[in-house]
N, C-alpha and C positions, 0 to 999 in steps of 0.2 A: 578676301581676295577671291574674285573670279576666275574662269578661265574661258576664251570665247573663241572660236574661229575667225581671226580679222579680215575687216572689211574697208575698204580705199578708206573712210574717215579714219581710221588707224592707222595709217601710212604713213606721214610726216612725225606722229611719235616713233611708230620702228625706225624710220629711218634716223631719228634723232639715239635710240639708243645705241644703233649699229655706228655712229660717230662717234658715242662715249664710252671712246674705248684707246688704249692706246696706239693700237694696230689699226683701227677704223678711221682714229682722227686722220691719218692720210690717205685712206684711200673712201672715202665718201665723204658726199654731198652734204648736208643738212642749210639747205636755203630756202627761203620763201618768197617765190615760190619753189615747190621742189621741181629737180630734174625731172623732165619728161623718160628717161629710161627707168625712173623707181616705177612710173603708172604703167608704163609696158612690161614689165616682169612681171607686177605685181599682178595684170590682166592676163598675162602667161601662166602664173601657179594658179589662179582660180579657173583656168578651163582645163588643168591638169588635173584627173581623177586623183586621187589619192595624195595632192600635194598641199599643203596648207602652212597656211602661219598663225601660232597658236599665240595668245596675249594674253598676258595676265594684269588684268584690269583690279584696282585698288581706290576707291573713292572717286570713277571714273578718268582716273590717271591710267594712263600702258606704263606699267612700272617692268615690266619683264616680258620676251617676247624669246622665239625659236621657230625655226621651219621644220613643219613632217613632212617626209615624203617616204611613201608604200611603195615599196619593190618588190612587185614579183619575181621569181627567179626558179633559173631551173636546177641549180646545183643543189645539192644536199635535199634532194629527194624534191624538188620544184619550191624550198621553202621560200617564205615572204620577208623580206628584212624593214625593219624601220630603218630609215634614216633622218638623224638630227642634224642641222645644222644653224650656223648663226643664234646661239645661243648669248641671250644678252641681259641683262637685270639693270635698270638704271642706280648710278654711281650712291645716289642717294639711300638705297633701299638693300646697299649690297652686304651680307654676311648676318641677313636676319631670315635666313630659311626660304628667299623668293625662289632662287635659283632650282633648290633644291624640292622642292614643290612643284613647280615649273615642268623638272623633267620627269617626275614619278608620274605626273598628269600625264604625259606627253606617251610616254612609256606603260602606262594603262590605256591610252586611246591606240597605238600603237596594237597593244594585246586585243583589243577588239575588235582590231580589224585582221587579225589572225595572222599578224607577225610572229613569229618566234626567234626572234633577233631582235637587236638596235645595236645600228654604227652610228658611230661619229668622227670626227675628226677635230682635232685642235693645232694649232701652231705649235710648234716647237721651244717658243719662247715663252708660251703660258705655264710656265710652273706652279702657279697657284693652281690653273682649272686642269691640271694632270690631275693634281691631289685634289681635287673637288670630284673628277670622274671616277677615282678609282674609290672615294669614298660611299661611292653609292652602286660600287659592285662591276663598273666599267673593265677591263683587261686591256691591257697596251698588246694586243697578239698580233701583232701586222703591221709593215712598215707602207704608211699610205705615199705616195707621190704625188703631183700635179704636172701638170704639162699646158706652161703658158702657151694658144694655138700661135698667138703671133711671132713664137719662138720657134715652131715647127720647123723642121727642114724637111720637105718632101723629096 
């Protein structure tokens, strides 16, 4: 297994693994062709310094995929935090070590960009990936929120 910085020929496998999920099958796409708003995000993280989508390529299959993104920040002495998100292993390849691979990668590219942090976030209903994150050293210390904006009341 590889690990590669994805590039648009990678897109339509991320987005296929972000559907093979039970939480993803309804809120994404996976059609061919894909939606026009995967190629405009996807052209949004790559002109963002520090943000990326990392792939873990398998006999030139995307069998696992997660997004980094480098936070600067001023708190706690100006530290740098990774952030993970969309962490995904295709259905076929789950609970033989992809996952967990995946993010030690992710989490050492992370250290060399001189984060001293990694957050993430999970749903609340992933009970499996609570106990997959806290296996590899994660802390639940913080209760995260969302704020759908179309829900906003100004």
């Amino acid at each position: 297994m590889e690990y590669k910085t994805a590039t648009l020929e990678h897109l339509p496998a991320i987005v296929r693994l972000l559907a093979d999920d039970e939480l993803g099958a309804s809120r994404e796409r996976f059609e061919d062709p894909l939606p026009e708003e995967y190629q405009t995000a996807f052209a949004k993280i790559q002109q963002q310094a520090g943000n990326s989508i990392i792939v873990a390529v398998h006999d030139e299959d995307v069998i696992g995929c997660l997004q980094l993104t480098i936070i600067p920040g001023l708190s706690r002495l100006g530290m740098t935090r990774g952030q993970i998100e969309g962490v995904r292993v295709d259905s076929r390849y789950r609970s033989q070590g992809i996952g967990e691979a995946l993010l030690r990668h992710a989490i050492e590219t992370a250290r060399d960009m001189d984060c001293q942090l990694i957050q993430l976030t999970t749903d609340k209903s992933r009970k499996s990936a609570h106990h997959f994150y806290e296996k590899l050293g994660f802390v639940a210390s913080h209760e995260g929120m969302k704020l759908a904006i179309d829900n906003y009341i100004s």
